[in-house]
N, C-alpha and C positions, 0 to 999 in steps of 0.2 A: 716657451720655456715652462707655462705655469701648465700647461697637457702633457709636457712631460715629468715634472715633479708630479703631477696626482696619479699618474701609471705609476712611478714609481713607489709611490707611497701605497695606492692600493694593490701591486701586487706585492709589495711587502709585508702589508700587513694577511696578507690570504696565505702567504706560502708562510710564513712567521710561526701563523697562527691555527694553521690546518696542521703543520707538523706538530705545532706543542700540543695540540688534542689527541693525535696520536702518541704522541708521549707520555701523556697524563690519562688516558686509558692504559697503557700499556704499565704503567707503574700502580694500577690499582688492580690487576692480577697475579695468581701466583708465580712464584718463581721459581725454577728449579735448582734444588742444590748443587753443589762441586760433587760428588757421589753418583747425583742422577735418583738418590732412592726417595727424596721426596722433595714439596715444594710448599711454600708458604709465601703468605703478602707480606709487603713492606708495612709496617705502622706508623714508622715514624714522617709524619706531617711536616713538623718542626724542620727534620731533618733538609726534605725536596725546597719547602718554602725558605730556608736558609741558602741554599746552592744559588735559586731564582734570584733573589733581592739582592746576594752580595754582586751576581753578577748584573743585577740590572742598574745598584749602584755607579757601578766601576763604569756600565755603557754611558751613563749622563753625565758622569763627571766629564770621561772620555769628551763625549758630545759637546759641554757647555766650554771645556776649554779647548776646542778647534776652532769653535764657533764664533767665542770671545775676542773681544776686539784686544789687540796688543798691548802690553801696557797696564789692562785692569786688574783691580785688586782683585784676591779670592774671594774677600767675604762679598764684593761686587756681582762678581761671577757665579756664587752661589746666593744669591738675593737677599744677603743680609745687609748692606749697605744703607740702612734708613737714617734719613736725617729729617727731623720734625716741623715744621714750618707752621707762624701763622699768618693769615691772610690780616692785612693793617685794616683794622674798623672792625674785624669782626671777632669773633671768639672761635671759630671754625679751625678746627687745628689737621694739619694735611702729610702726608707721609710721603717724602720722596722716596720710593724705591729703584734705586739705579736711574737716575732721571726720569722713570715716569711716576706720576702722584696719584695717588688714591684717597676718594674724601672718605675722609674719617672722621665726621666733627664732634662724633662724644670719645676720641682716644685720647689717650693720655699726653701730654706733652713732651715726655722721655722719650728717648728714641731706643733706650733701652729697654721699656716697659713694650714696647712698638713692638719689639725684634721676640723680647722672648714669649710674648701672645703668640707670633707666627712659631714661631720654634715649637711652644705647645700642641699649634695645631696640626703640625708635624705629623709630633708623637701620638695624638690621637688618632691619627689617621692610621698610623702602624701598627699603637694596639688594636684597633679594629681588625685591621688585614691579619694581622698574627693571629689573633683567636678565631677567624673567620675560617682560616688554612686548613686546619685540623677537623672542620665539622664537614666542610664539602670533601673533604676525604674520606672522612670517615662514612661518608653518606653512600660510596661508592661501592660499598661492601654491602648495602640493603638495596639498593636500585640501581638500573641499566644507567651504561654512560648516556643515551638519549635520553633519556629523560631528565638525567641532568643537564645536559645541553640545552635545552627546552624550558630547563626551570630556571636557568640562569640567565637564559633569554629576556628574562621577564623581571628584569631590575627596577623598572618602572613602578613596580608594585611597593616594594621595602624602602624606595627612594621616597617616593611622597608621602609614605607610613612615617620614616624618622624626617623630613623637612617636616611634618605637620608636627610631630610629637619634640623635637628639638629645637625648630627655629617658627615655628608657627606658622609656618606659610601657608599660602590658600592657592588652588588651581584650576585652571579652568576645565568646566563642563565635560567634555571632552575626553580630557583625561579620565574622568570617574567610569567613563563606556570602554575605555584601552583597558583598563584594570579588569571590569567585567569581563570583557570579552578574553582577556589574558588568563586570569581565573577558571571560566568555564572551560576555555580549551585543555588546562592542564587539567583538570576534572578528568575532562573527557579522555584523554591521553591515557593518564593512571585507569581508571574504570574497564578501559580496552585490553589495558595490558595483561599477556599471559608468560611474558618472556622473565626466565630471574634472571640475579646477577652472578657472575661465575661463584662458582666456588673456592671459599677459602677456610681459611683455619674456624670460623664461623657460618660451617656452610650452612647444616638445618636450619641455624635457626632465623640465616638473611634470606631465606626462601619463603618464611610464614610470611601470614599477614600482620603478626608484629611487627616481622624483622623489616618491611617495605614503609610499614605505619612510620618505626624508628627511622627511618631514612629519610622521610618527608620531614619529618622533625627536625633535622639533622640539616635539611636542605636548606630550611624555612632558617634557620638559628642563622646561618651561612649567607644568606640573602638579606635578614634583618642587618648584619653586620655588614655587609658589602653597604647594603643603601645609607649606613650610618656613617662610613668610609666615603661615599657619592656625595649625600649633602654637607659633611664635611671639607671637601674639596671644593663644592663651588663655593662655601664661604669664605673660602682662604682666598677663592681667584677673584672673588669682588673684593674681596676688601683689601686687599694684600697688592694685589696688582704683578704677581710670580710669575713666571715663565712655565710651560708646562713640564720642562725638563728639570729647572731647579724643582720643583715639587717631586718630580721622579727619582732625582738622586735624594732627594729628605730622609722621602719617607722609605724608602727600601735600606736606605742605609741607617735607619732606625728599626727598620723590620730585623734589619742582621744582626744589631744590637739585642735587641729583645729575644730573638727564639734564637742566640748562641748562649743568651744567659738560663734561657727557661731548658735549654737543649742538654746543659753544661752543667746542672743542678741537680745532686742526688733526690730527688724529688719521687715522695711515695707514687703509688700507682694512681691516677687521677683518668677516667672513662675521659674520651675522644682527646684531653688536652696533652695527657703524657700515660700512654698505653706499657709501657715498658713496667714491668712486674718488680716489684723489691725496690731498694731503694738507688739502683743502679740507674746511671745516667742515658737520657734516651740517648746521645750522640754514641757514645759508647757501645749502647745497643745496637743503634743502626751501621756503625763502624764496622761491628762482627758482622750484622747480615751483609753487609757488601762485601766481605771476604767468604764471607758463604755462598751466598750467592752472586759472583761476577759478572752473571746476562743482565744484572740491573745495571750497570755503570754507565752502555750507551745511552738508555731512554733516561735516565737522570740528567746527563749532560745533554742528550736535544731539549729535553724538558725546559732545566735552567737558559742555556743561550736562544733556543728562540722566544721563551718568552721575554729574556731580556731586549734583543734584537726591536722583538716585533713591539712592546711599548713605544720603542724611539721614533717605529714608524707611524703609530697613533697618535702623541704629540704630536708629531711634524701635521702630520693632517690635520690636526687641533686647532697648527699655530696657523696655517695658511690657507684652508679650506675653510675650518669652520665646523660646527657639532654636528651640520645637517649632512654634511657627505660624510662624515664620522662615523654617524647613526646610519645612514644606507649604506654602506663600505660593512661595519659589525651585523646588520642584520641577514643581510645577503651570508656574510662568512657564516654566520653562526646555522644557515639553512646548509651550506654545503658540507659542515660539521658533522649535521645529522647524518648526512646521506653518504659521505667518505666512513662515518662509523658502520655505521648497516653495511657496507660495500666492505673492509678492511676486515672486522669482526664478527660479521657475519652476523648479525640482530636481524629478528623477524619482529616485525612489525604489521597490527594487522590493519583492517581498512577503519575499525575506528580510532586507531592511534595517528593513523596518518589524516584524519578527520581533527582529533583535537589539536596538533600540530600548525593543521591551516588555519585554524580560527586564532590558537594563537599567533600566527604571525601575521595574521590578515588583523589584530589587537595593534600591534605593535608598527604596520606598513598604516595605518590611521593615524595616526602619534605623527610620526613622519613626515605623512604628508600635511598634516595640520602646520608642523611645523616649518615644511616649504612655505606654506599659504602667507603664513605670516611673516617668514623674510621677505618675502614677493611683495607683500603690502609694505611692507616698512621700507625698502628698499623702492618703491614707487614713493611713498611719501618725501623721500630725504631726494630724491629728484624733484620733487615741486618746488620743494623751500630752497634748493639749488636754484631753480628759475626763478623764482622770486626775487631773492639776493641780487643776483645778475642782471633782473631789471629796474632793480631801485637807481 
C-alpha cells in the first residue's frame, strides 16, 4: 500500500508540477491580441498569484474535510481547536492542538493568546508569498525561465540567510559547502549565458546587462522572501504541531485575502508590486487584458489548478514519506524542469551553463544525502534503545 501511495504521490507531484512550469513560462511571454496586430505581457502578478491561492485554498479545505473524521468541529478541522494545559508540579504550560500537544513552556496560558500567535503566523507567511509573487515575475522579463529554475533550486541559500538573521539558528558544516558550491554554480551559469529573454513591451532594455543585473536583483528579493516564507513555516510546524494541509489552506486563503485587497485598490503606480499605470485598479487592468487577449485564459487556468493540485501532492508526501523523499522527489523534478524548458522553448544552452547547472545540483544532491546519513543514523539509534527496552 505504502509503494503504491509514494507512486502516486510522486508522479503527482512531476506531472502537477512539469505542467505548471509550463504554464508559468508560457504566461511570462507575449501575447497576442483579439486583432492579431500586436502582442504584449501580462503584468499583473497579483492577478495569476490570486487565481493560484483561491484555488489552492478551496483544494485543502476540500482535502481536510474528506479526510476529517465525522463529527469534528471546523475550528478542529482547520487546526484551531487549542486548549491550554498545565503539567501538575510544573510551570510548563502545553497546547493541545486537536489532541496532539506541543511543548510550549514560555506560552501563554490563553488558548486564545495560543490560537492567534498561529493565526499570525499564518499571515506572515502570506505577506511573504504575496510580495514574493510579483518579484519572480517580474524577474522573468530580465532573465531565461532556466535560470530561474536554477535559482529557485537553490532555496537553501535564503532559508538559512533568514533562520540565522530571524530565529538565530546555527548549521551544520556542511551546509556552508552546499551554499558554496550552489553560489558558484549559479555564477557560473549566468557568466555562460549568451541567451535573452523573449521580448516584451521592455524589450531593449531586458536584453542589456542592466536589464539581466535587474533580474538577479529581482530574483535574489524573491528568494530572500520565499526562505523567510521557509523558516517561517518550520516554526509554526514545531511549535504548533499543524497538519500540513491546514497550513496550505491558512496561508493561501490569506494570500487571497491580501492580493484581492492590494489587486482591488486604486493604487498609484508602484515598480514590480502594482505595474498598472494611473490610479486604475490592477484587477481591472488585468480584467481588460484577458478580454484582449483570450490565448491567456488556458495557461492561467493550468497555471492555477495544477499548482493548486500539485501542493496537495507535496503535503501528502510531507505527511507520510517524510522531507528526505520530499527533497529527492523536488530536486529530481526541478532537473527535468530544466530540460522539458530547453526541449518545449527551445533555450540554447551552452556547455558552460550546463557546467554551472551540475555543480549546482551536485550542491544540493550533498544536502540530501547528508540528510539521508543522518536519518540512517538516527533511525539505527532508536533501534538500539528499542533493544535495550525489550531487554530490561
Amino acid at each position: 500500500m505504502s509503494i503504491i501511495r509514494l507512486g502516486l504521490c510522486v508522479s503527482g507531484v512531476y506531472a502537477m508540477f512539469l505542467l505548471w512550469a509550463i504554464a508559468q513560462e508560457r504566461l511570462s511571454v507575449p501575447f497576442q491580441s483579439v486583432d492579431g496586430q500586436s502582442a504584449h505581457k501580462f503584468k499583473s502578478a497579483l492577478f495569476i498569484g490570486t487565481c493560484q491561492s483561491f484555488l489552492s485554498s478551496l483544494a485543502a479545505l476540500t482535502y481536510i474535510w474528506i479526510r476529517g473524521k465525522s463529527g469534528t468541529s471546523l475550528p478542529a478541522l482547520l487546526g484551531l481547536n487549542i486548549v491550554m494545559k498545565r503539567d501538575n508540579g510544573t510551570s510548563d504550560a502545553k497546547a493541545v492542538i486537536n489532541g496532539r500537544t506541543g511543548n510550549s513552556h514560555n506560552a501563554p496560558l490563553s488558548s486564545n493568546s495560543y490560537r492567534n500567535r498561529l493565526v499570525l503566523g499564518y499571515l506572515q507567511c502570506s505577506a511573504f508569498i504575496t510580495l514574493a509573487a510579483p518579484f519572480g515575475f517580474a524577474a522573468l522579463s530580465y532573465i531565461t525561465y532556466p535560470t530561474m529554475v536554477l535559482g529557485k533550486s537553490c532555496k537553501l541559500v535564503p532559508v538559512m540567510l533568514m533562520n540565522v538573521l530571524l530565529y538565530r539558528r546555527r548549521f551544520a558544516p556542511h551546509k556552508y559547502l552546499v551554499v558554496t558550491m550552489v553560489t558558484a554554480g549559479i555564477s557560473v551559469f549566468m557568466f555562460f549565458g549568451d541567451e535573452k529573454p523573449s521580448k516584451g513591451s521592455n524589450g531593449t532594455q531586458s536584453q542589456s546587462p542592466y536589464g539581466q543585473l535587474l533580474g538577479v536583483a529581482y530574483l535574489l528579493v524573491n528568494l530572500i522572501l520565499d526562505g523567510a516564507v521557509n523558516s517561517t513555516q518550520d516554526e509554526i510546524f514545531s511549535r504548533y504541531k499543524v497538519s500540513g494541509q491546514q497550513m496550505m489552506f491558512w496561508i493561501n486563503a490569506f494570500c487571497t485575502v491580501l492580493s484581492v485587497t492590494l489587486g482591488t485598490l486604486p493604487l498609484p503606480h508602484i515598480p514590480v508590486l502594482h505595474p498598472t499605470a494611473g490610479s486604475q485598479s490592477e484587477f481591472a487592468s488585468a480584467v481588460a487584458f484577458v478580454k484582449e487577449h483570450p490565448s491567456i485564459v488556458l495557461p492561467l487556468v493550468q497555471f492555477s489548478l495544477t499548482g493548486a493540485l500539485g501542493q496537495l501532492f507535496i503535503f501528502e508526501t510531507l505527511q507520510h514519506f517524510g522531507s528526505l523523499t520530499l527533497v529527492t522527489i523536488t530536486l529530481t523534478r526541478k532537473m527535468f524542469t530544466m530540460i522539458l524548458s530547453v526541449v518545449i522553448y527551445n533555450h540554447k544552452l551552452t556547455l558552460g551553463q550546463w557546467l554551472g547547472a551540475a555543480i549546482v545540483f551536485a550542491g544540493i544532491s550533498v544536502e540530501a544525502w547528508v540528510k539521508r546519513k543522518d536519518i540512517h543514523a538516527k533511525r539505527v539509534l532508536q533501534e538500539k534503545e528499542k533493544a535495550k527496552i525489550k531487554s530490561l
